[in-house]
C-alpha positions in Angstrom: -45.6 -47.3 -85.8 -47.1 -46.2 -82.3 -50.4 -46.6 -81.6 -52.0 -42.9 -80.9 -52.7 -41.5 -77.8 -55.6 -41.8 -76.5 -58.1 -38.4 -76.5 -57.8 -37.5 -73.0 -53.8 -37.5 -72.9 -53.8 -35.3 -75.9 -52.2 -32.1 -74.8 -54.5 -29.0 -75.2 -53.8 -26.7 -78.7 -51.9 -23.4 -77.3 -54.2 -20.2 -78.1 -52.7 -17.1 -79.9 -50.8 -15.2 -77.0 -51.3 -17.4 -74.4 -48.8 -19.7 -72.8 -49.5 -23.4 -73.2 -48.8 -23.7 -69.2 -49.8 -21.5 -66.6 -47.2 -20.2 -64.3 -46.8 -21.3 -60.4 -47.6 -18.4 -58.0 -44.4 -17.2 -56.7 -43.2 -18.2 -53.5 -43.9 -16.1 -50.5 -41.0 -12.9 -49.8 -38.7 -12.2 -47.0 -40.3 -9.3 -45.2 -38.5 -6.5 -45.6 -38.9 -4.6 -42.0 -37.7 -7.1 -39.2 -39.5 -8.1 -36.3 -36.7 -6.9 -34.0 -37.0 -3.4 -35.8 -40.3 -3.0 -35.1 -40.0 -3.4 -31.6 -37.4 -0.4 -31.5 -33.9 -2.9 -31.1 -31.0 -2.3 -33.9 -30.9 -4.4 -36.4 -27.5 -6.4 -36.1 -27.8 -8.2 -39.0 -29.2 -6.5 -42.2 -31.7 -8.9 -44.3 -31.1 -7.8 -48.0 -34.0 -8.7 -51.4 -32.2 -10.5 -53.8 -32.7 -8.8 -57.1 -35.7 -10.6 -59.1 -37.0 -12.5 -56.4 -40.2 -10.8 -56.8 -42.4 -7.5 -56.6 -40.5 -5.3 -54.5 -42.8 -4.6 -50.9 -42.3 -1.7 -49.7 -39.7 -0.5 -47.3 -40.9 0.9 -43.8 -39.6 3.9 -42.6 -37.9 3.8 -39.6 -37.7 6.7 -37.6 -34.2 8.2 -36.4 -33.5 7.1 -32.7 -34.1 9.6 -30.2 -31.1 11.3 -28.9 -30.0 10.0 -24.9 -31.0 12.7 -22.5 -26.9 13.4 -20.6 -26.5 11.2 -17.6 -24.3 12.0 -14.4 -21.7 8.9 -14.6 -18.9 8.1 -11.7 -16.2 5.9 -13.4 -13.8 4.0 -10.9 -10.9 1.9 -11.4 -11.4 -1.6 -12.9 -15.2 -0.7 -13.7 -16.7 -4.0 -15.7 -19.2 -3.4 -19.0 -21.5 -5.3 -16.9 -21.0 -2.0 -14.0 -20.9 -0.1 -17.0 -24.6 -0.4 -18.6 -26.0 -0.8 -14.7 -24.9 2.8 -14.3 -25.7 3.9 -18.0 -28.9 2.2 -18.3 -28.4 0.6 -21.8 -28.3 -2.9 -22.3 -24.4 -4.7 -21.8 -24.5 -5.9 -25.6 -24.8 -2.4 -26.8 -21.6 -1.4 -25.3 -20.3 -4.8 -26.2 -21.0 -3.9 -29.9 -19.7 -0.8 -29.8 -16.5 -2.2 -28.7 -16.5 -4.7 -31.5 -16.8 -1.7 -33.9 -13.3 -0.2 -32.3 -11.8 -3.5 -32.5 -11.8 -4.5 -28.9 -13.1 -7.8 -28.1 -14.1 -7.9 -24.7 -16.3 -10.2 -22.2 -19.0 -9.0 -20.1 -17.3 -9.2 -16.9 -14.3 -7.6 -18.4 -12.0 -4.4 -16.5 -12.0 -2.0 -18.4 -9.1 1.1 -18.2 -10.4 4.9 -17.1 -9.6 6.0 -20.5 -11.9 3.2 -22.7 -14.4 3.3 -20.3 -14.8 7.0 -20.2 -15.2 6.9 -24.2 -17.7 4.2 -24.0 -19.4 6.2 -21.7 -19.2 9.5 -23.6 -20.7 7.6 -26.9 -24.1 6.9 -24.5 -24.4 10.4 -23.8 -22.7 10.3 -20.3 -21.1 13.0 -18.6 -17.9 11.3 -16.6 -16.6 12.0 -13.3 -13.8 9.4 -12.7 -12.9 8.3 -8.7 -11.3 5.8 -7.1 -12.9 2.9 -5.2 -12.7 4.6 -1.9 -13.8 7.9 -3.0 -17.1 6.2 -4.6 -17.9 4.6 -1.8 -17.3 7.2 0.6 -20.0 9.3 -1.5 -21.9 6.4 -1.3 -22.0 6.4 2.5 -22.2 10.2 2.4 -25.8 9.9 0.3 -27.2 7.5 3.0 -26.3 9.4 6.3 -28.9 11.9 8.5 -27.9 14.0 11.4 -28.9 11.2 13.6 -26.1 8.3 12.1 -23.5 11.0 13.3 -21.9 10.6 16.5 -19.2 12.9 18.4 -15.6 11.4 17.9 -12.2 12.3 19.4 -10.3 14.7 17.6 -7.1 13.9 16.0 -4.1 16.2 17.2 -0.8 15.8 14.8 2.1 16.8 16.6 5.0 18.8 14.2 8.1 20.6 15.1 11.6 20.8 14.2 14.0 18.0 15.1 15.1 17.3 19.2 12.3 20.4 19.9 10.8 17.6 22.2 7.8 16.8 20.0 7.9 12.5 21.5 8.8 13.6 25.0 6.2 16.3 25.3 3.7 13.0 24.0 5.5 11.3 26.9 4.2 13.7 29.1 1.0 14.2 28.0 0.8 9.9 28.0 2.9 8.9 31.1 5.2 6.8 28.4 8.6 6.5 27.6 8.8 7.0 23.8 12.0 8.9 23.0 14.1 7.0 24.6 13.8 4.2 22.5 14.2 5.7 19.2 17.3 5.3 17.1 19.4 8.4 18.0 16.9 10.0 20.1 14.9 11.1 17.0 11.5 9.9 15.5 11.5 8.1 12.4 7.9 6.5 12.0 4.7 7.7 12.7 3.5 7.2 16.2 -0.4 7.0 17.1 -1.4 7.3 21.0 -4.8 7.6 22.6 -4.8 9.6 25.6 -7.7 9.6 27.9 -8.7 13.2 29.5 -11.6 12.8 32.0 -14.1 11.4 29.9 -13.1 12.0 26.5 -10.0 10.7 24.6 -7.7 12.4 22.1 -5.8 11.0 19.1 -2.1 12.0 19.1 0.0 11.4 16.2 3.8 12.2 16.2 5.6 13.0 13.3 9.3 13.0 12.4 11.0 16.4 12.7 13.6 15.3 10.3 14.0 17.3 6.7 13.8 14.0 5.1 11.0 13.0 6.3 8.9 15.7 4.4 6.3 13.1 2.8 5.4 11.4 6.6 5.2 14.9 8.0 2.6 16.1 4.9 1.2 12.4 5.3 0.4 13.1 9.4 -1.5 16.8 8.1 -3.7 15.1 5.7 -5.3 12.7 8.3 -5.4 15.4 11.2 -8.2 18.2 12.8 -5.7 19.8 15.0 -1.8 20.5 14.5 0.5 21.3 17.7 3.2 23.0 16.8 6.0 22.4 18.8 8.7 25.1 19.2 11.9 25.0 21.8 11.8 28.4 23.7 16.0 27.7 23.3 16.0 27.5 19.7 13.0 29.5 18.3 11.6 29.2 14.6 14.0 26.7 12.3 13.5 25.5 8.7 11.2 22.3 9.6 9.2 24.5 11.7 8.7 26.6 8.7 7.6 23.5 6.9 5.5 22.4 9.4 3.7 25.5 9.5 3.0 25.1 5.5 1.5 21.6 5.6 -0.4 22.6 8.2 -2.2 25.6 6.2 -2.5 23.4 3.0 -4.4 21.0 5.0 -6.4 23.9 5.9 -6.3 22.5 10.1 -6.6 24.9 13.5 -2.9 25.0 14.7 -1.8 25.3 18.3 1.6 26.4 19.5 3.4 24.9 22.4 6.7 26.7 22.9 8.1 23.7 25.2 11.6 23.6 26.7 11.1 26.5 29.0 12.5 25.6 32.4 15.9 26.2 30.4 17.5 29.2 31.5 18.4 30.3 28.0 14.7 30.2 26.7 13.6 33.4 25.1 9.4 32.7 24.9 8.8 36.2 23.3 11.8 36.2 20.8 9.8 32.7 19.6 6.2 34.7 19.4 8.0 37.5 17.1 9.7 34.6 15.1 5.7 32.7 14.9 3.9 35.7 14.1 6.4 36.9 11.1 5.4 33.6 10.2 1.9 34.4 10.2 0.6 33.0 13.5 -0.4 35.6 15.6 -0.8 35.1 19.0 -4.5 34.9 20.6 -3.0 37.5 23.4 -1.6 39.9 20.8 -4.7 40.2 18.6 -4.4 36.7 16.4 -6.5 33.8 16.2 -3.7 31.2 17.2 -3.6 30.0 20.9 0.1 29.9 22.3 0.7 27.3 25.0 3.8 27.9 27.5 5.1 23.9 28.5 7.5 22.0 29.7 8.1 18.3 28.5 10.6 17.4 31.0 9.3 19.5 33.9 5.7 18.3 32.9 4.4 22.2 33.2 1.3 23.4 31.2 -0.2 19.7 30.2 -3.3 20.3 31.2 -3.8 23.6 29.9 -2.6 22.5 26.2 -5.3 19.6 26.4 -8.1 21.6 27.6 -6.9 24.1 24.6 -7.3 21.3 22.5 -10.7 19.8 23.8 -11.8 23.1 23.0 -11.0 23.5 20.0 -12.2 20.3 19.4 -16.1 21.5 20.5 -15.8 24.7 18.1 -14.9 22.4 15.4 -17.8 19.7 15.6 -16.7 17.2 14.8 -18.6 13.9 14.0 -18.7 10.5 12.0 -21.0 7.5 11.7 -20.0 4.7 13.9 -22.3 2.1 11.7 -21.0 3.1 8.1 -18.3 0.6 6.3 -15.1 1.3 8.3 -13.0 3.5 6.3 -9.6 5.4 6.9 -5.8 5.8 6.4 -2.6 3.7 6.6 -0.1 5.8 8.9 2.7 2.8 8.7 3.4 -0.4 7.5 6.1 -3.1 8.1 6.8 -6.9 7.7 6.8 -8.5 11.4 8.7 -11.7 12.1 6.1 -13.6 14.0 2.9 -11.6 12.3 3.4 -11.2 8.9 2.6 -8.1 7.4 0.8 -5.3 9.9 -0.4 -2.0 8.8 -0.9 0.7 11.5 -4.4 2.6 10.6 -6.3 5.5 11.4 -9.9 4.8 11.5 -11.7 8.2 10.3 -15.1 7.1 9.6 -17.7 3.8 10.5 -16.1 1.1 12.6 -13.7 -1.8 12.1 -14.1 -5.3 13.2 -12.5 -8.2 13.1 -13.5 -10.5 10.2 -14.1 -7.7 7.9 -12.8 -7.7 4.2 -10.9 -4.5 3.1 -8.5 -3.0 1.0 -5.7 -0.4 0.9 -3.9 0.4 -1.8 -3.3 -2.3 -4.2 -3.2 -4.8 -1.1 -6.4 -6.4 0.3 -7.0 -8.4 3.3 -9.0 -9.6 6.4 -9.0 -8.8 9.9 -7.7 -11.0 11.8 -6.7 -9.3 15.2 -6.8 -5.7 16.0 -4.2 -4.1 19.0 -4.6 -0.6 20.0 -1.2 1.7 20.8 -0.8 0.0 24.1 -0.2 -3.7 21.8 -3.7 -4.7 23.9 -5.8 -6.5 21.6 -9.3 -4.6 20.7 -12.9 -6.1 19.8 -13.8 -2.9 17.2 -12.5 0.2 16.3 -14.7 3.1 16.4 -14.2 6.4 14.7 -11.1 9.0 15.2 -8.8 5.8 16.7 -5.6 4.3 15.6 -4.9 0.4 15.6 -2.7 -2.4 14.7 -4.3 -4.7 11.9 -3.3 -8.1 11.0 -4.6 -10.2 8.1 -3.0 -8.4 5.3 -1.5 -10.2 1.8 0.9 -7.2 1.5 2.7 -4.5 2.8 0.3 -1.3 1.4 2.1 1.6 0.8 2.2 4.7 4.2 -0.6 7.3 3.3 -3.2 4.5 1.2 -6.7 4.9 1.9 -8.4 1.9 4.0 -12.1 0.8 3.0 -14.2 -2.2 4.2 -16.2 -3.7 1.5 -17.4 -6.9 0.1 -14.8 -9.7 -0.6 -15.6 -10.2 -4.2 -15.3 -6.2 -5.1 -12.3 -6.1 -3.2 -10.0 -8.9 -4.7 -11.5 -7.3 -8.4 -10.0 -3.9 -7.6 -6.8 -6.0 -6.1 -6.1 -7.8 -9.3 -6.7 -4.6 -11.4 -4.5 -2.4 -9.5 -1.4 -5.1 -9.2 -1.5 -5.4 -12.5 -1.1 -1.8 -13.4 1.4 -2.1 -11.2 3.3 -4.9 -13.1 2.8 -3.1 -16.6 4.4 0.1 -14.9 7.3 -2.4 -13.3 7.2 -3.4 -16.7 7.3 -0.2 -18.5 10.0 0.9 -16.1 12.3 -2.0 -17.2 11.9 -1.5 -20.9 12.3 1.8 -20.7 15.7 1.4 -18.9 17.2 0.1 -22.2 19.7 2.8 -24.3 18.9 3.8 -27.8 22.1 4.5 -30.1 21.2 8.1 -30.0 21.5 8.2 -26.1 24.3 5.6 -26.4 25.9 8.9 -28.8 24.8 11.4 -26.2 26.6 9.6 -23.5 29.7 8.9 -25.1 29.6 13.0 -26.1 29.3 14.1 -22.4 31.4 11.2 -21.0 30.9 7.7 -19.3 28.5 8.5 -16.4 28.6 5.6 -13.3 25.9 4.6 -11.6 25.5 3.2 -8.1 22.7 0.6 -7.8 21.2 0.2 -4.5 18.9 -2.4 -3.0 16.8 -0.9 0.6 15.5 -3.1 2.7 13.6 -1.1 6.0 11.5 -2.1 9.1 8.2 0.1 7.8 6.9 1.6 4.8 7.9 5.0 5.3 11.4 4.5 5.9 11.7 2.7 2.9 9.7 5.9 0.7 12.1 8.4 2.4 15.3 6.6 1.7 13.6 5.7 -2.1 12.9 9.6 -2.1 16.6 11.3 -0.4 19.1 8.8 -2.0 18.6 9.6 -5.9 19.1 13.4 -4.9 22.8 12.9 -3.8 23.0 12.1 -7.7 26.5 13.9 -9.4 27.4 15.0 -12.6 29.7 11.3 -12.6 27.8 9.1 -10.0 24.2 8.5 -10.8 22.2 6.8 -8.1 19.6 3.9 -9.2 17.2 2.2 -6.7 16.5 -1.2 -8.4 14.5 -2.6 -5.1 12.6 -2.3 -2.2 11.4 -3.5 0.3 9.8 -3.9 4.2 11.6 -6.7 6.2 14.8 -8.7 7.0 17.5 -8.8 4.3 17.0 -12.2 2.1 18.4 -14.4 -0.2 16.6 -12.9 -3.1 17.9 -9.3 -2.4 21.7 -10.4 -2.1 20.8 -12.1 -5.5 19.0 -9.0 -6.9 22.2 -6.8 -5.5 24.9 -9.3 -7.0 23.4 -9.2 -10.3 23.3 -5.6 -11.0 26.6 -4.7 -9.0 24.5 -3.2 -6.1 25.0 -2.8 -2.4 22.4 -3.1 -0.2 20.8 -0.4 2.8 19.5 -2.7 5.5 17.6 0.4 7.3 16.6 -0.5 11.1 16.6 -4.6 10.0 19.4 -7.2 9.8 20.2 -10.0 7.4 19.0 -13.0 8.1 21.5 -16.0 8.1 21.6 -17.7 4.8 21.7 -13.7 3.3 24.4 -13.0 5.3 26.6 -16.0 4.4 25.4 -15.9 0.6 26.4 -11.7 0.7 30.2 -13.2 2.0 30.4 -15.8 -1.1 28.8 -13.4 -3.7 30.9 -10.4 -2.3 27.7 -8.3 -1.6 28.1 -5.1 0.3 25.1 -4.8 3.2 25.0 -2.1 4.9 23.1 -1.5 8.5 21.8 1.5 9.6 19.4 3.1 12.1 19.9 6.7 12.0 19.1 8.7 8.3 22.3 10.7 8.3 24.5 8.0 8.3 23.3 6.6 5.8 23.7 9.6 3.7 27.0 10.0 4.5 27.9 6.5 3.6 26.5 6.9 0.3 28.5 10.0 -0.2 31.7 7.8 0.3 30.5 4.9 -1.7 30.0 7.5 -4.5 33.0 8.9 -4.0 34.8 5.6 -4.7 33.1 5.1 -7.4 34.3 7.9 -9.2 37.5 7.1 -11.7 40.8 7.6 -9.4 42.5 11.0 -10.4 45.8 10.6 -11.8 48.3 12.9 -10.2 51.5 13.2 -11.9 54.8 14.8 -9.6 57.9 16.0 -11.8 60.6 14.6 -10.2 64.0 15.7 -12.6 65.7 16.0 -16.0 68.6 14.6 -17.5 70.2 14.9 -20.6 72.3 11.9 -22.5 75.9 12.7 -23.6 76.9 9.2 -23.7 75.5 5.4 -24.6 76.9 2.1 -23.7 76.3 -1.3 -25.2 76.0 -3.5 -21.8 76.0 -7.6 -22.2 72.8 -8.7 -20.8 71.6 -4.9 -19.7 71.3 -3.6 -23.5 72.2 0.4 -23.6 72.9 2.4 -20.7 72.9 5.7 -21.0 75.6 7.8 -19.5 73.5 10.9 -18.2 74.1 14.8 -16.6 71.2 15.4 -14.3 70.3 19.1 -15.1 67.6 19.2 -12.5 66.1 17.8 -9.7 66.8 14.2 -9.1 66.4 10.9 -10.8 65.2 8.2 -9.0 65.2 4.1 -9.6 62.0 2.8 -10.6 60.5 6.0 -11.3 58.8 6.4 -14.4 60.6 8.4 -17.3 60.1 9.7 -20.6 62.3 9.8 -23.7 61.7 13.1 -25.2 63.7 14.0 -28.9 63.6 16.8 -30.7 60.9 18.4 -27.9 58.6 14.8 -28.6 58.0 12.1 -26.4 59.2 9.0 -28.0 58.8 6.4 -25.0 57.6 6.2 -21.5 58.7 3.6 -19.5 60.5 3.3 -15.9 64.3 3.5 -15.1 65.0 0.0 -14.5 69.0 0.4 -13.2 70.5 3.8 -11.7 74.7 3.6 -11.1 77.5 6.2 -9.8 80.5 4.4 -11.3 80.3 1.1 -10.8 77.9 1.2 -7.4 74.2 1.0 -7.4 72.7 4.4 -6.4 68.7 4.8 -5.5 68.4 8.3 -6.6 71.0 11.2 -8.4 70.9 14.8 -7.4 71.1 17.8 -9.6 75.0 18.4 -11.0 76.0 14.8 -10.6 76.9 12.1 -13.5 74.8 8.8 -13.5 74.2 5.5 -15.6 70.5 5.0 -16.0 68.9 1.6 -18.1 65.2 2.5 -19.6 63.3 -0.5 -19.2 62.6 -2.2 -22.4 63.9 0.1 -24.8 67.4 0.4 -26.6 67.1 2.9 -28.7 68.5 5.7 -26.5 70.4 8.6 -28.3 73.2 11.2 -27.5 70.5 14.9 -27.2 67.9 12.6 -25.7 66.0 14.2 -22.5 65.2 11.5 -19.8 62.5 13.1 -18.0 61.5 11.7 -14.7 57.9 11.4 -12.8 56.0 10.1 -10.2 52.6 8.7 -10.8 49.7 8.8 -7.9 45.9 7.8 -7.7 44.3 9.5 -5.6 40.6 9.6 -5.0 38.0 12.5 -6.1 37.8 14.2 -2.5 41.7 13.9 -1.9 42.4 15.4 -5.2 39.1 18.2 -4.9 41.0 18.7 -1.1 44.1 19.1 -2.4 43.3 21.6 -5.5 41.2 23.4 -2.9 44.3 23.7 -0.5 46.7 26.1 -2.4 43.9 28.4 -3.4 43.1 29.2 0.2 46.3 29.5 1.2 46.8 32.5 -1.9 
């Protein structure tokens, strides 16, 4: 038995409706309403009360945010989030978190596309306006200038005309130069930039190619331009790229000037050319118009100075100014790959001035300055407004017609990266979308095999290469399809021959040559290079290359008929059949055909033709023969032996000689 417990360790009696043990306070609650709440943030992560924790507290009421008053936004390519919440004034995360609801997981520092960005914007209560790089910063420059920043600067005089009016030898005239002369075929086929000093002021000249196929140089040469002199040959009056010129030259909304040249010939008719301008809508200044007409002579070097004091006018109605301290900014007239040089880009600046060791880019190509050469090849310490140059330091060849801007290295190689690779998912995108679908596999084989001819173009600049890329898909046919699959600025190399052998391509070299190694490598792998230097032959070539292309046209010639009265069984010839020639003549090794019964039942070729016992090449109408059908015995008395000739002849011939008879009905 236990001893009892002693008084003090007895445990208390319970009283009626009490508990025996009192209960521990309960432990203190989450709060409800979060710090970060309170100081206006959104809550990210939602803090929930667990059900019979505890006396509920009371929620807080939070007040609905307010809503963002709009806010004017300029979106550019390759804009970060970072850029992104700068310009919206919202904190990065936000926009980070509102990407994460969409299901895009991006970084801070992440491009983002015009399309995304423009959405994220939108949801912030932005109102969008989307540029490019350039455009932005040209605004940029544009907030920070006063009349004082802006300087007087030569004006920029773009020279258009038909073909061989004398645009380059007027230019000669006007710069004491010999231009034309060393053009392929005596006309212009880049952009030329010139200088020209007159007194103490200079003026820009740039020459365009009169060409039709040069459309997009000429349109490029009126976008960058004040002034446009139209040149028109007093011999030859108003033709179709004069015409042409005249409409890029109003779309560009420029002053135009007219110099009829060419009129020391004795067959120039200056007022026949006025009534040709002004049905044209250019009314001459003398006849009531607002156009100044200009009488000159390239050759005799006659009314020079009264076309540049024309233009220096014109250039003091005008105005015109620009900030020599701004960010150098302006546009790529040419571009090509030079031997010693690497890539050079020829560049017009327009606005602030260039130097060497600034960063810029153009187009998806960025670079340095490394040396500058005016039009003369001199080299040049800056570049002021309204002046071409040379510039070296490139990593690419940009395209003919990019915008140039100077800015900061970083911003620049960012923009880089995000345009190249929009550029490799378009490459891409191209490529894929190359491959046939069974339904257009169905289509094609309803409408007939079409060919196609690939072609690889290598040129000397840019623009050569965007006209050829532009003219050579047109000469397309119903039969021949044309395909560029590359391009290029520079020699002919290894890779191209490669690229050309693989796809069953030839190759333009335009105004370049093959190097070497690509010329031996084209003779192993059978690759056709072409070299060229003037734009119609070229065409022409292709038109011949297409042509052989096309499937030969099999021309068929009846030759005679014969019928078989008699069949011998010959040892070692099989049957001969003994045959009256009804018409025509038969002929050995012609082809023939069997026909029974009004059906063809072979077609071979007469392998042995005999009179009597002698060997005859061919049996006239009215005469008796033995004739042996190659390869088949089965020749029966009735039978028709039909004789032919069989020809290939290409598309032209036979389109030539189906065209002949009709024009002689």
């Amino acid at each position: 038995m236990l001893p009892p417990l002693p008084i003090d360790k007895v445990p208390p009696k319970a009283e009626p409706g009490k508990p025996l043990y009192t209960r521990k306070p309960p432990q203190r609650q989450r709060p409800v309403v979060d710090k970060r709440e309170l100081e206006g943030e959104r809550k990210l992560h939602p803090t929930r009360q667990r059900p019979g924790a505890g006396r509920a507290a009371a929620a807080a009421v939070i007040a609905p945010p307010e809503p963002r008053p709009p806010r004017d936004v300029t979106i550019t390519e390759g804009i970060t989030i970072r850029e992104l919440a700068e310009k919206l004034d919202v904190r990065a995360k936000d926009l980070l978190k509102t990407l994460l609801d969409r299901g895009v997981f991006a970084s801070i520092n992440q491009a983002l596309d015009v399309p995304t960005a423009t959405q994220l914007a939108e949801a912030f209560s932005g109102v969008v306006s989307v540029v490019s790089f350039e455009e932005e910063m040209v605004l940029e420059v544009a907030k920070e200038e006063t009349r004082e920043n802006l300087k007087p600067r030569p004006p920029v005089v773009t020279v258009m005309g038909h073909v061989d009016h004398g645009k380059t030898s007027l230019l000669d005239a006007i710069r004491s130069a010999d231009v034309a002369s060393g053009e392929a075929g005596g006309i212009t086929q880049h952009i030329g930039a010139y200088k020209v000093q007159v007194n103490d002021r200079s003026v820009v000249f740039i020459d365009t190619p009169g060409h039709e196929a040069f459309t997009r140089m000429r349109a490029r040469g009126a976008k960058v331009t004040d002034i446009v002199v139209l040149v028109v040959a007093a011999d030859d009056g108003v033709m179709p790229q004069t015409k042409e010129a005249i409409d890029h030259a109003k779309a560009a909304n420029v002053s135009m000037v007219v110099a009829i040249n060419k009129i020391d010939k004795p067959e120039a008719q200056i007022e026949r050319v006025k009534r040709q301008l002004a049905d044209n809508g250019l009314l001459p200044a003398e006849w009531g118009g607002d156009t100044e007409f200009v009488e000159v002579s390239a050759k005799q070097k006659t009314g020079i100075d009264k076309l540049l004091e024309t233009l220096l006018t014109l250039a003091e109605l005008r105005d015109l100014k620009a900030n020599p301290d701004a960010p150098a900014t302006g546009t790529v007239l040419e571009s090509r790959v030079d031997r010693g040089r690497g890539p050079v880009a020829t560049i017009l600046v327009q606005n602030g001035t260039l130097r060497p060791g600034d960063f810029f880019i153009c187009g998806a190509v960025f670079g340095k300055v490394r040396a500058m050469f005016d039009d003369r090849g001199r080299p040049a310490k800056d570049a002021p407004p309204s002046t071409p140059i040379e510039v070296l330091g490139l990593q690419g060849v940009p395209e003919a017609g990019d915008n140039f801007q100077v800015t900061d290295e970083a911003k620049a190689r960012h923009i880089v990266e995000y345009r190249q690779s929009k550029q490799r998912d378009a490459a891409l995108a191209r490529t894929s979308g190359a491959r046939i679908t069974l339904d257009q596999l169905h289509e094609q084989m309803k409408t007939g095999e079409v060919k196609e001819l690939g072609i690889v173009i290598k040129a000397d600049v840019q623009g050569s290469v965007e006209v050829l890329s532009e003219m050579l898909p047109k000469l397309s046919t119903d039969q021949v399809k044309l395909k560029i699959i590359g391009s290029g600025v520079g020699a002919v190399t290894e890779n191209d021959v490669l690229l050309a052998s693989a796809s069953g391509a030839i190759v333009i070299a335009f105004g370049v040559r093959p190097d070497r190694k690509a010329a031996e490598l084209a003779q192993q792998e059978n690759v056709d290079i072409r070299t060229h230097t003037i734009i119609y032959e070229v065409s022409d070539e292709i038109k011949k290359a297409m042509e052989g292309l096309l499937e030969p046209v099999i021309q068929e010639t009846y030759l005679g008929r014969a019928e078989v009265r008699n069949t011998f069984r010959v040892k070692g010839a099989g049957t001969v059949a003994g045959c009256y020639v009804l018409d025509g003549v038969l002929k050995r090794d012609a082809q023939v055909r069997v026909v029974r019964d009004g059906t063809v039942i072979y077609t071979s070729k007469l392998s042995s033709l005999k009179r009597f016992k002698d060997d005859a090449s061919e049996v006239r109408t009215g005469f008796e023969c033995g004739a042996g059908i190659a390869n088949f015995n089965d020749v029966k008395v009735g039978d028709i032996l039909e004789c032919f000739q069989v020809t290939k002849l290409s598309a032209a011939e036979a389109a030539a000689q189906s065209g002949a008879p009709a024009s002689r009905k």
